[in-house]
Backbone bond lengths (Angstrom), bond angles and torsions (degrees), N, CA, C in turn:
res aa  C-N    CA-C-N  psi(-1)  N-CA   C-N-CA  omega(-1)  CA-C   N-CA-C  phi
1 X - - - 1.452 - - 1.533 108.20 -
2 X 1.056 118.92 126.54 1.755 134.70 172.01 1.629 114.36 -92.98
3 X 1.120 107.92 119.68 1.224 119.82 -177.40 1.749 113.21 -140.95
4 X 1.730 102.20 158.84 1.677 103.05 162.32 1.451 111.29 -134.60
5 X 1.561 92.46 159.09 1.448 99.11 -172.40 1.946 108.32 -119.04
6 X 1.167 95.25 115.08 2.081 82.54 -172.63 1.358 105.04 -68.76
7 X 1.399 126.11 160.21 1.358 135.12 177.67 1.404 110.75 -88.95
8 X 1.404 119.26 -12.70 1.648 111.43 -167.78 1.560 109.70 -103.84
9 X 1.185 114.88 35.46 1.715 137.18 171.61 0.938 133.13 -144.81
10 X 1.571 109.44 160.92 1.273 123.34 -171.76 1.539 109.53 -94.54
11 X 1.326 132.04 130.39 1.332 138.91 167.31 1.528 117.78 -74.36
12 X 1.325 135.55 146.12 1.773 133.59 147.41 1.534 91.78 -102.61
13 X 1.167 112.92 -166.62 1.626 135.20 -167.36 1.289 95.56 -110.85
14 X 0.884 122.80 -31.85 2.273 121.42 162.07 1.193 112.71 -47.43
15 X 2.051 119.96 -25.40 1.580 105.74 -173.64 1.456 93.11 88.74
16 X 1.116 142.94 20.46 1.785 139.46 178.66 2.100 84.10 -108.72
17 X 1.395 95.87 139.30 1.209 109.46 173.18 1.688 101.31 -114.69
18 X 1.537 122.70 159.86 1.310 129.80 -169.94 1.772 113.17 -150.28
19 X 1.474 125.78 79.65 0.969 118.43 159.27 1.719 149.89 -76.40
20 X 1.271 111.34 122.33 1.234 93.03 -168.21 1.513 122.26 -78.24
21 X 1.152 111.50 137.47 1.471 125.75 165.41 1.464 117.99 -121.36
22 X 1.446 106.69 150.90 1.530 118.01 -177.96 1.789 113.40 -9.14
23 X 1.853 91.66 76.34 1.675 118.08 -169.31 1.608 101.85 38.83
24 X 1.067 97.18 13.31 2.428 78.01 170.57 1.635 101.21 -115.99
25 X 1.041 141.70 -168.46 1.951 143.46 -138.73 1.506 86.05 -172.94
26 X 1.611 89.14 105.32 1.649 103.73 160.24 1.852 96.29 -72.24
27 X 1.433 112.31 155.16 1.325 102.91 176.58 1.720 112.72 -146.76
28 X 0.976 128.15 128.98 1.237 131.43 -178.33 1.795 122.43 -163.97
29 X 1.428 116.89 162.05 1.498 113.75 -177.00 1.439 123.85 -54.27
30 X 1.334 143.92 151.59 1.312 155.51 107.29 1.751 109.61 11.34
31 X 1.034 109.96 106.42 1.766 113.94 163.66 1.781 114.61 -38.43
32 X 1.506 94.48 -42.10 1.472 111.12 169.52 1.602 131.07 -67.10
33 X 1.415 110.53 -22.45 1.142 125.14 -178.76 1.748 80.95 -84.69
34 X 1.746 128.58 -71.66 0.728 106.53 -140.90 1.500 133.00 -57.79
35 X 1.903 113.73 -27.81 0.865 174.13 -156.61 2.288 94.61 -80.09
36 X 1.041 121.90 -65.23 1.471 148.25 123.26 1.506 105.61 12.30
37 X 1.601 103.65 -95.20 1.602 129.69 -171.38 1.226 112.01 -58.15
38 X 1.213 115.92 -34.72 1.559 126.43 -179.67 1.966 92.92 87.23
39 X 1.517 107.00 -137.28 1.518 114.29 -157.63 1.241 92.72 -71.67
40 X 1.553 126.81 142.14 1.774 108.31 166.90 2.237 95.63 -112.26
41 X 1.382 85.06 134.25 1.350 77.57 -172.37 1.821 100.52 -103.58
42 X 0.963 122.72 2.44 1.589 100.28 174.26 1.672 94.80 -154.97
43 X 1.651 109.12 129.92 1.418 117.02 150.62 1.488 136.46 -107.23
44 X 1.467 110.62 120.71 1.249 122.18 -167.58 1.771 106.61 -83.60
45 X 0.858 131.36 128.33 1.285 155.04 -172.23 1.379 122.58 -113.77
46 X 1.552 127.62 116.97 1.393 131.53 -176.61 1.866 91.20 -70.69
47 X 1.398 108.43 175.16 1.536 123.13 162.26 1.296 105.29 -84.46
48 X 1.451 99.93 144.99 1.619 111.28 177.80 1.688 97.90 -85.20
49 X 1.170 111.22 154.99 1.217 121.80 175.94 1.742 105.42 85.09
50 X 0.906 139.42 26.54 1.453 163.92 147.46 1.369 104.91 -78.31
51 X 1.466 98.31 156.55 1.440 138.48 -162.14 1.666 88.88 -122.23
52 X 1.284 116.37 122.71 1.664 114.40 135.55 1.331 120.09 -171.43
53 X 1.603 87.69 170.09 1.498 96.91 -147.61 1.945 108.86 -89.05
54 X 1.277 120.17 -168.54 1.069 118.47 -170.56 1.784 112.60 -93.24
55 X 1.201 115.00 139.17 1.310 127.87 -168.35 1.832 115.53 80.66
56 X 1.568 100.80 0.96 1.246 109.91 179.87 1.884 118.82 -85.40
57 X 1.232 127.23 152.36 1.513 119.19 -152.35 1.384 105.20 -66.68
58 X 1.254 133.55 130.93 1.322 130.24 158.22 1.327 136.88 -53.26
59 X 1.224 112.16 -62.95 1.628 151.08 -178.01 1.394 104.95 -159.86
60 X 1.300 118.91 170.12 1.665 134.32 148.30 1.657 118.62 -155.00
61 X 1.002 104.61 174.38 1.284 116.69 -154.58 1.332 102.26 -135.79
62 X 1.597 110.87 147.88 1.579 130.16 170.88 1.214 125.04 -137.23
63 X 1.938 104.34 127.89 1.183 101.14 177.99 1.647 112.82 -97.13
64 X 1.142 126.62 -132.85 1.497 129.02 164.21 1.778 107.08 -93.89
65 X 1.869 121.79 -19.00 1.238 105.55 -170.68 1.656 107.96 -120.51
66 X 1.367 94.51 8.22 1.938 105.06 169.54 1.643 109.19 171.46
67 X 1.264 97.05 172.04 1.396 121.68 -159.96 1.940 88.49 -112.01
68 X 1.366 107.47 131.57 1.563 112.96 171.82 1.618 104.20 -108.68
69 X 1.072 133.82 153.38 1.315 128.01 170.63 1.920 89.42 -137.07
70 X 1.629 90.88 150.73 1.632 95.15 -166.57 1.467 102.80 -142.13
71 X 1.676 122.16 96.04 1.192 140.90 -173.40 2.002 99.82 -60.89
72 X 1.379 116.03 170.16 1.423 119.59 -146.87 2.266 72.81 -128.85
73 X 1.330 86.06 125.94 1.522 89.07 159.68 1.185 124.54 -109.17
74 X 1.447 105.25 46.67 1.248 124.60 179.02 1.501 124.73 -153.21
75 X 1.441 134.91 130.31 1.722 116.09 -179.80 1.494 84.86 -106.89
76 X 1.909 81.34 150.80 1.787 89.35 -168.31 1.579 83.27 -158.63
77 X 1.555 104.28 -148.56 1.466 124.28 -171.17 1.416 93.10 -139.46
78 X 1.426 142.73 103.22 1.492 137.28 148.06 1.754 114.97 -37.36
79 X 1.668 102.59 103.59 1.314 110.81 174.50 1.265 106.32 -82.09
80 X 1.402 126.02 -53.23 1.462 98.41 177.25 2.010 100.01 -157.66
81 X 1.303 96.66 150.05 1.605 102.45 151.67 0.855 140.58 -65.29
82 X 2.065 131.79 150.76 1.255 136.61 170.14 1.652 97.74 -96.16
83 X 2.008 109.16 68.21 1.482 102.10 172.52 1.944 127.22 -49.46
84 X 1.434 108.37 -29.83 1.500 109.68 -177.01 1.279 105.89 -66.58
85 X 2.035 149.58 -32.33 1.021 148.70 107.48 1.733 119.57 33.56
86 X 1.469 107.15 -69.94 1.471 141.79 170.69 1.695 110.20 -46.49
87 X 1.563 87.14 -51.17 1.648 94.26 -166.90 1.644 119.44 -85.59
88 X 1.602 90.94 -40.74 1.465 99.00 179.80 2.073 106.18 -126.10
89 X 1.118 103.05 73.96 1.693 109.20 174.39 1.080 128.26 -11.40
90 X 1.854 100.22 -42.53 1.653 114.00 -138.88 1.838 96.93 -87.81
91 X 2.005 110.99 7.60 1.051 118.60 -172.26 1.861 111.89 -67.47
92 X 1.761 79.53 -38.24 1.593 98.19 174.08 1.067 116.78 -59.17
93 X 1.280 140.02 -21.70 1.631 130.35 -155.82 2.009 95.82 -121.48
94 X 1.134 99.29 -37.66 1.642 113.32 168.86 1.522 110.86 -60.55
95 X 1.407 134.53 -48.66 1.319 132.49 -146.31 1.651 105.54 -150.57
96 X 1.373 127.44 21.33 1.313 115.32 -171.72 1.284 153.70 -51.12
97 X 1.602 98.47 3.18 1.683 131.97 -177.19 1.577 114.81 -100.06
98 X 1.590 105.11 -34.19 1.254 118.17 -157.38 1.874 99.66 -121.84
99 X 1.551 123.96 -111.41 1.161 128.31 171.62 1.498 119.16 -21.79
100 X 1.662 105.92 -72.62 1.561 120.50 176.88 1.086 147.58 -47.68
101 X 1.840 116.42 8.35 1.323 142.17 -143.14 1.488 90.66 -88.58
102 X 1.116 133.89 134.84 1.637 152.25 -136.24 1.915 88.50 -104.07
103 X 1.440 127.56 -94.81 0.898 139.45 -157.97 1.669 126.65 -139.40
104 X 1.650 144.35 175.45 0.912 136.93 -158.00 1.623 90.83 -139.74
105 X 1.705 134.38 130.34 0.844 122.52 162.64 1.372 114.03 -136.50
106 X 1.738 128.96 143.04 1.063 150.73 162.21 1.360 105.53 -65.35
107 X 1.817 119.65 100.81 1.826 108.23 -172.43 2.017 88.63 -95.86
108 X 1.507 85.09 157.50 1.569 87.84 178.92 1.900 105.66 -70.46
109 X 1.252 96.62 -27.07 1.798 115.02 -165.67 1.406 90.84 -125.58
110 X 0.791 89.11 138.49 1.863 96.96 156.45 1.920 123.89 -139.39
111 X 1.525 76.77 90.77 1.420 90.85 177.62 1.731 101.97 -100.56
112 X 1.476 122.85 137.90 1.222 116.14 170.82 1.919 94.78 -126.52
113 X 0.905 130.12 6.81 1.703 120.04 175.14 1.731 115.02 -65.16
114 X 1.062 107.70 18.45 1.575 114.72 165.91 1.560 101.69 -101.65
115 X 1.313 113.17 -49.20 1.303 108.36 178.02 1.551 128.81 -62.06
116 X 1.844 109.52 -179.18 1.548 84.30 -157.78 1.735 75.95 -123.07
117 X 1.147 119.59 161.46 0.916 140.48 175.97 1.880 108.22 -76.22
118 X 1.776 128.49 179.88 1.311 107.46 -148.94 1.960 96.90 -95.37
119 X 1.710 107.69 -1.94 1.510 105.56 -169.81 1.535 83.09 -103.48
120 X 1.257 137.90 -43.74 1.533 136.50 -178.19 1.646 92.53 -43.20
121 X 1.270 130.85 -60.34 1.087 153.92 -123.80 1.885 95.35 -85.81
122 X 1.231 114.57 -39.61 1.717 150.19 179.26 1.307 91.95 -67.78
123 X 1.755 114.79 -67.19 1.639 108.25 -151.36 2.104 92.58 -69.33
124 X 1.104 125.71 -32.65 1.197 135.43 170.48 1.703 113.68 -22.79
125 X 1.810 82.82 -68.38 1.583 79.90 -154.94 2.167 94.50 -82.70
126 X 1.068 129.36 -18.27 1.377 135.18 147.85 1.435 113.72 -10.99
127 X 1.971 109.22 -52.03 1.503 106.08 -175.86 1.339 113.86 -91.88
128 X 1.513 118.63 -9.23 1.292 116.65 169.94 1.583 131.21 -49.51
């Protein structure tokens, strides 16, 4: 399996990547996840302008052999959706760094020292 990993993010162990921008977290899957899942045919999307809390669902995703749901390790305010995502999936599995980027969140805290950095993130999937 061929995959990439960008350097300007933060990893979880779900394969959710987290960049920061002007203190808010672009957020979207792992090339590896996508790469992983195979085709994802439907993305579910919270409302922007929402409140939620931490360990609470972000988005999830469907392929043809399961449904992933992907809790937020973070409570924030959803600034906004990647609605085209919604429309055309295959953005996620095509472009997951760039186009395919899931959602925008306002964290109340922003702690990222759980997360792994993009070589932490490498030696990770190494032990998989």
């Amino acid at each position: 399996m061929e995959f990439s990993v960008a350097h300007n993010r933060k990893y979880s162990k779900e394969h959710v990547w987290y960049q920061e921008k002007d203190e808010r977290l672009v957020i979207g899957i792992s090339d590896f996840l996508a790469e992983d899942l195979g085709e994802i045919l439907r993305v579910i999307l919270r409302q922007a302008e929402n409140e939620i809390d931490a360990d609470e669902s972000m988005f999830s995703l469907w392929t043809a052999d399961e449904k992933l749901v992907f809790p937020s390790p973070f409570s924030g305010m959803i600034d906004e959706v990647n609605g085209e995502v919604e429309i055309s999936p295959d953005l996620v599995n095509d472009s997951p760094y760039d186009l395919g980027w899931i959602m925008i969140l306002n964290p109340h805290e922003l702690d990222m020292e759980n997360l792994l950095d993009a070589d932490e993130y490498v030696e990770y999937l190494a032990e998989l």
